[in-house]
NUVOBA-421910 format. One line per field, with one value per residue (C-alpha): x, y, z; residue number from 1. Coordinates in nm, 3 decimals. Layout:
! NUVOBA-421910
px <- X, ...
py <- Y, ...
pz <- Z, ...
num <- NUM, ...
! end
This chain:
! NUVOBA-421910
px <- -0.503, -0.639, -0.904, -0.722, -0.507, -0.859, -0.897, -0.559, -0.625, -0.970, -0.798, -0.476, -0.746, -0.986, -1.028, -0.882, -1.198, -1.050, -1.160, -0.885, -1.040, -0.971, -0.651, -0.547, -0.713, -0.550, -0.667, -0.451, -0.379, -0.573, -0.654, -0.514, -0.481, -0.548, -0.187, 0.051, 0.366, 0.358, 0.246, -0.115, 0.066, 0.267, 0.586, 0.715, 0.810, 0.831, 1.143, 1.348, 1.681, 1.914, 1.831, 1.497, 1.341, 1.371, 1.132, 1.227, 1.056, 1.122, 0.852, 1.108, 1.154, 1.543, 1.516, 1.465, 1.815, 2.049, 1.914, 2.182, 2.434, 2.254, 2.261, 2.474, 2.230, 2.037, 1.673, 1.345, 1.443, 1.244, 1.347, 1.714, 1.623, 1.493, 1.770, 2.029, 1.884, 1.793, 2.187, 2.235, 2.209, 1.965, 2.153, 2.420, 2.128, 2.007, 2.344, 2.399, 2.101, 2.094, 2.421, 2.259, 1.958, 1.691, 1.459, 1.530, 1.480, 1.515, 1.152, 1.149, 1.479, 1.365, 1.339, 1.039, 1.004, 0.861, 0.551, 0.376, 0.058, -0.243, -0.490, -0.228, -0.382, -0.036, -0.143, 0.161, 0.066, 0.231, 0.358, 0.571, 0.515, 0.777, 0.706, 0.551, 0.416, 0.198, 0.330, 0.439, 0.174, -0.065, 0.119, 0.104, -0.287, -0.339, -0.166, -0.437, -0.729, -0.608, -0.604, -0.271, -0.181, -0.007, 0.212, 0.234, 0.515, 0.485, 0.822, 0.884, 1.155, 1.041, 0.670, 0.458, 0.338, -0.011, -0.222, -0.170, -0.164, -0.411, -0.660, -0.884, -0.570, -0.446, -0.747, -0.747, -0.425, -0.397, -0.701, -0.709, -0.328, -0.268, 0.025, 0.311, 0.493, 0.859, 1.172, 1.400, 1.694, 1.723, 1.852, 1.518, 1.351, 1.554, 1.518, 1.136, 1.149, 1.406, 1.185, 0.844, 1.071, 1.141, 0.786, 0.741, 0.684, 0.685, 0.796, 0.741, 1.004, 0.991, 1.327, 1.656, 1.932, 2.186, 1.889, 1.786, 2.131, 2.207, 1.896, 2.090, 1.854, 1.996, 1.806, 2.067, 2.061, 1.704, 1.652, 1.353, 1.163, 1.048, 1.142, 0.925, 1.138, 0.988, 1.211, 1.263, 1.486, 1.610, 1.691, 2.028, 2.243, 2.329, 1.977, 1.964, 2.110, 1.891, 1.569, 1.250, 0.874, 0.605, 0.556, 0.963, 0.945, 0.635, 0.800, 1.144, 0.883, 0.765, 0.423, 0.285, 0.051, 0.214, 0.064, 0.231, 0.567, 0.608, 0.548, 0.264, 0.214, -0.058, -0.244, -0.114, 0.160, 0.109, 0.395, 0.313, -0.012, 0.108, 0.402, 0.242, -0.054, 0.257, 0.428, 0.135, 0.075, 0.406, 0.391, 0.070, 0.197, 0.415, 0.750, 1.001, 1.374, 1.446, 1.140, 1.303, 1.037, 1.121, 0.855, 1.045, 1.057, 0.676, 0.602, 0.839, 0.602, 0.317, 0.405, 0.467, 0.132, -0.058, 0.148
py <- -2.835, -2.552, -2.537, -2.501, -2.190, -2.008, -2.045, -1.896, -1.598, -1.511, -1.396, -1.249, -1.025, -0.952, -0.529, -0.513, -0.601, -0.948, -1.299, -1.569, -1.694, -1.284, -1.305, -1.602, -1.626, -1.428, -1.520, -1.597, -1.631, -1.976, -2.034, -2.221, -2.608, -2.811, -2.790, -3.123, -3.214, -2.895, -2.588, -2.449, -2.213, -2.471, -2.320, -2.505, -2.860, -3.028, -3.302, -3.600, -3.568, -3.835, -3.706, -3.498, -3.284, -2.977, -2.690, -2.566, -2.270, -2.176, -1.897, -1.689, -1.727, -1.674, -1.948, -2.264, -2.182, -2.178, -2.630, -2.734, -2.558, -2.648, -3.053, -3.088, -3.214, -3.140, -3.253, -3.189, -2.960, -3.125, -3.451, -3.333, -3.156, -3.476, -3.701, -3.477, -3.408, -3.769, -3.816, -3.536, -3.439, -3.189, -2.908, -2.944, -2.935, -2.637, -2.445, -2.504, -2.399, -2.089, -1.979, -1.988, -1.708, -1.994, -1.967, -2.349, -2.420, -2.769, -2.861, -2.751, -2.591, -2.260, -2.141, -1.947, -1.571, -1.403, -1.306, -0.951, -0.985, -0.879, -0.568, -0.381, -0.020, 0.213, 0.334, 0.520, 0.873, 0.838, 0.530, 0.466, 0.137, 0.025, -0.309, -0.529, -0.875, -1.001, -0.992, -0.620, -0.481, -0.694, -0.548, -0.177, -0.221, -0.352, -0.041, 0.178, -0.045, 0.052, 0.442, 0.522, 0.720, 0.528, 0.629, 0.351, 0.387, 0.225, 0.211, 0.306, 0.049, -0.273, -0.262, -0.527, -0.782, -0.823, -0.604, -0.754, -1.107, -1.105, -0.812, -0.892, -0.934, -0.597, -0.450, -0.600, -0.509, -0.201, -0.042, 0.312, 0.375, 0.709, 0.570, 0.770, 0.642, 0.684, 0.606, 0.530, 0.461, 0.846, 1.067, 1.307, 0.948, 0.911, 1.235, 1.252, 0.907, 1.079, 1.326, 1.138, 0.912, 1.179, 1.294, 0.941, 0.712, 0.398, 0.212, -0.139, -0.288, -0.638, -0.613, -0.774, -0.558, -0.500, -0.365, -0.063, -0.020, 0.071, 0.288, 0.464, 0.281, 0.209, 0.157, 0.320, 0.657, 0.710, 0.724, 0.810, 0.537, 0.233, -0.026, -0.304, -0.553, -0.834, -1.065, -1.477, -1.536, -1.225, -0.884, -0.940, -1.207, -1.536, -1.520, -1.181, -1.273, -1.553, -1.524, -1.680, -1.679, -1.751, -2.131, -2.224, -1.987, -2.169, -2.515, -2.341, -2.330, -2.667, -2.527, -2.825, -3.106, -3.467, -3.776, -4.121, -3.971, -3.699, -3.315, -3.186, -2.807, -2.690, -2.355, -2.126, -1.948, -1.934, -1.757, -1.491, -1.354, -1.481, -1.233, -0.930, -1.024, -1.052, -0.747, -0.524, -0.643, -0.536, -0.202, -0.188, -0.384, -0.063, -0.227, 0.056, 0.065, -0.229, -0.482, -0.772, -1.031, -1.279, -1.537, -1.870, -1.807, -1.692, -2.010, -2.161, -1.980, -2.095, -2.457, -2.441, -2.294, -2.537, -2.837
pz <- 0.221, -0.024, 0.254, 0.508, 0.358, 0.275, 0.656, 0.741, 0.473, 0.582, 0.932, 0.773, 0.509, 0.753, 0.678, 0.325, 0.136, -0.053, -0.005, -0.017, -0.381, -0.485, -0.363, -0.500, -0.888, -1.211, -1.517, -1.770, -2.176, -2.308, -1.890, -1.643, -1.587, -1.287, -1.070, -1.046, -1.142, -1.407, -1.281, -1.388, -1.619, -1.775, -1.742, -1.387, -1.335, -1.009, -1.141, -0.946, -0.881, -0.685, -0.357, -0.384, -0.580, -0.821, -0.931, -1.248, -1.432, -1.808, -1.801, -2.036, -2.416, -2.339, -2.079, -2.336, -2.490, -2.183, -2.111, -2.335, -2.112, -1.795, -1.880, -2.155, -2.394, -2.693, -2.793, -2.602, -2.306, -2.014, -2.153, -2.134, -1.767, -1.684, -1.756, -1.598, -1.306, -1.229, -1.268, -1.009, -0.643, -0.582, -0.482, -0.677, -0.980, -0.880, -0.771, -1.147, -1.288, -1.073, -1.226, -1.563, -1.390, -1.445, -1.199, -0.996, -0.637, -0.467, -0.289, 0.073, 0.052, 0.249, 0.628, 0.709, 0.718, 1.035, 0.971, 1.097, 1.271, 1.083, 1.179, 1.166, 1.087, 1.021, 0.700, 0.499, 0.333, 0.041, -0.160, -0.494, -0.656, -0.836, -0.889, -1.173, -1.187, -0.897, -0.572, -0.534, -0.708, -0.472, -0.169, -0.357, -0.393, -0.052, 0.087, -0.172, -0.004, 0.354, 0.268, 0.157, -0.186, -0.423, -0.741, -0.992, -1.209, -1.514, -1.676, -2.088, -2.113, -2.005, -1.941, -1.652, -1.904, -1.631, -1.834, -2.170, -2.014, -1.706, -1.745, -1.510, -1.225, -1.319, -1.276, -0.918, -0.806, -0.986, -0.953, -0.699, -0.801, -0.985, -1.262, -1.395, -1.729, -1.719, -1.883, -1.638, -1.912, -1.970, -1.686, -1.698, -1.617, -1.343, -1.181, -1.224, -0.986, -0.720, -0.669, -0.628, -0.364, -0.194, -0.121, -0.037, 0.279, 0.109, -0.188, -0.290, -0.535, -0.675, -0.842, -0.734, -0.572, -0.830, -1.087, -0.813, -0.768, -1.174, -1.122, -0.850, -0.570, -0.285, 0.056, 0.257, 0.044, 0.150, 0.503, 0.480, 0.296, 0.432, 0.166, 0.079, -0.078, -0.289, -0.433, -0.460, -0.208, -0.045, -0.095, 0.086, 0.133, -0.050, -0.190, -0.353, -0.695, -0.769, -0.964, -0.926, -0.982, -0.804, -0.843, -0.820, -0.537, -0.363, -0.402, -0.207, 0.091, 0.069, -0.001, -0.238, -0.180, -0.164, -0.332, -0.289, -0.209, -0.487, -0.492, -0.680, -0.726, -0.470, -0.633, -0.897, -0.831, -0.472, -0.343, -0.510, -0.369, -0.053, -0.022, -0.163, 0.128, 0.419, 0.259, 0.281, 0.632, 0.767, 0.616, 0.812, 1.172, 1.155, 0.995, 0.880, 0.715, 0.488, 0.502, 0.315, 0.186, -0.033, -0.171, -0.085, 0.294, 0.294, 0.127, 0.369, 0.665, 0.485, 0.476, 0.867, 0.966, 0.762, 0.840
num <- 1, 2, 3, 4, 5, 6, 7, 8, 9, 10, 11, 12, 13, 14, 15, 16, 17, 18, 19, 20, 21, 22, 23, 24, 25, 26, 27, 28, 29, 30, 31, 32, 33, 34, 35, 36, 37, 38, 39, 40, 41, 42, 43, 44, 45, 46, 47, 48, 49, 50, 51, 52, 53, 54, 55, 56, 57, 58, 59, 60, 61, 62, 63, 64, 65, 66, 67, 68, 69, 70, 71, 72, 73, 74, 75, 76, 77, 78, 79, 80, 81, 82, 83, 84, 85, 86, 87, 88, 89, 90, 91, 92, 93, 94, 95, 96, 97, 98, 99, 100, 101, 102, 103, 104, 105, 106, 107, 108, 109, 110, 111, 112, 113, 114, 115, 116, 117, 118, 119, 120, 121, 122, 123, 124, 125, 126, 127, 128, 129, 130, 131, 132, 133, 134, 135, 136, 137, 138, 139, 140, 141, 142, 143, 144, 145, 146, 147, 148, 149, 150, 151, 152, 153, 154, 155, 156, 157, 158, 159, 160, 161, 162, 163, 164, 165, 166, 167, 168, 169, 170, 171, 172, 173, 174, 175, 176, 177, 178, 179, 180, 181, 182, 183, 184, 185, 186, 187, 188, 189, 190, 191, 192, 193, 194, 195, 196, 197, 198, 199, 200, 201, 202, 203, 204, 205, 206, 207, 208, 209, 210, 211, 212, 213, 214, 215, 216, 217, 218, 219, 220, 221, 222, 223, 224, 225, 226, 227, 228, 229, 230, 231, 232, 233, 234, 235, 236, 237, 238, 239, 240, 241, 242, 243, 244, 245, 246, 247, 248, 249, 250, 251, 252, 253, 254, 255, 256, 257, 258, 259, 260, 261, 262, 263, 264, 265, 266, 267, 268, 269, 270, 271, 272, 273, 274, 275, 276, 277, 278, 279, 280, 281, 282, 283, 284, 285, 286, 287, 288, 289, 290, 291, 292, 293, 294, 295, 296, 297, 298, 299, 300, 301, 302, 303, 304, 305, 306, 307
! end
């Protein structure tokens, strides 16, 4: 299967200088395991429940402390995720869990996003990225490889843990961006980013809705911008308050291997370089306004073309 999604990436990056191993690889603290039931980083967990089954990520410190509310036990948390989720429906598991902010998704749970057709060659002047983490920086760097100028901002108050933890990704995905450190908390902060926006043709954001909008970032009050939206499950509707990483995120699409009936995790993290690749891509097919891409319906896309 890995195969056959090198194939399907070797057409989509044909003319921005990556291979699909590029794309795909980030190097991480202590390295990365062989992908099954838990995810290569260690922090995802492909888990029965009555009906099917649950992806649940505890990449956060913060995360460990909110299983006791999620299954009303004590003791080892996957042993306590384990038991309640074999006692619950699927759905229902994760509707809960998702009200605590874990990141959760049932397997397959996603529709596919529409994908833009690649060679697209509209190359923005100017972009602001935003973003932190994989997938929109990806998308940002992509846009750098096809010609455009792009501003990294790098905010003061909560710094992208990728150059600390995967050096050798950062340097991928960051590398031909002039950066910008900011504080956005402080109203000079602020200002300083309104005004590189408005100079701008593009910016990629990887954070939910209500977080741009406490930063005074809303889609509508720039007409101008074409907005590339990265999130877990949507930048608008039912999705857009729920959080989510790349591996949770890849088993929402149904993108995993199957062996004797059970779900096994196929790559690391996969949703994530997937969407930054298909976010890039419709910038460059020519996509304008609000281009909402969330991870789980990529992987969702994903799943279909290589089923």
């Amino acid at each position: 299967m890995m195969e056959r999604l090198h194939e399907l990436l070797a057409l989509r990056l044909a003319g921005l200088g990556l291979s699909p191993p590029d794309l795909l690889t980030r190097d991480a603290p202590g390295g990365l395991a062989a992908p099954g039931r838990v995810s290569a980083n260690g922090s995802c967990r492909l888990i029965a429940a009555q009906d099917g089954w649950i992806a649940l990520n505890l990449a956060r410190e913060d995360d460990l402390d909110l299983i006791p509310a999620l299954t009303g036990r004590d003791g080892d948390p996957w042993e306590a995720v384990t038991a309640a989720a074999r006692e619950s429906a699927a759905a229902d598991f994760m509707h809960r869990a998702a009200e605590l902010q874990l990141p959760v998704a049932v397997v397959g749970e996603s529709a596919p996003q529409a994908l833009a057709p690649p060679g697209g060659r509209t190359v923005p002047c100017r972009v602001v990225d935003l973003s932190a983490l994989w997938a929109g920086p990806l998308c940002a760097g992509l846009l750098a490889r096809a010609g455009a100028e792009v501003l990294r901002i790098e905010s003061v108050g909560r710094p992208d843990p990728t150059p600390a933890g995967s050096p050798r990704l950062d340097a991928r995905i960051n590398a031909g961006k002039a950066r910008l450190a900011l504080d956005l908390r402080t109203p000079g902060g602020r200002e300083r980013l309104l005004a590189e926006l408005a100079n701008a043709d593009v910016v990629v954001t990887s954070a939910r809705p209500a977080a741009l909008a406490r930063l005074g970032l809303r889609p509508a009050a720039f007409p101008h911008l074409t907005w590339a939206a990265i999130t877990a499950h949507g930048f608008t509707g039912a999705g857009a308050a729920r959080v989510g990483f790349g591996d949770d995120c890849a088993a929402a699409g149904g993108l995993v291997r199957w062996e004797q009936g059970e779900p096994r995790f196929l790559g690391d993290a996969l949703a994530d370089p997937l969407t930054g690749l298909e976010a890039a891509l419709a910038v460059l097919a020519g996509q304008r306004g609000l281009i909402d891409m969330a991870m789980a319906r990529v992987a969702a896309a994903y799943a279909e073309r290589l089923a």
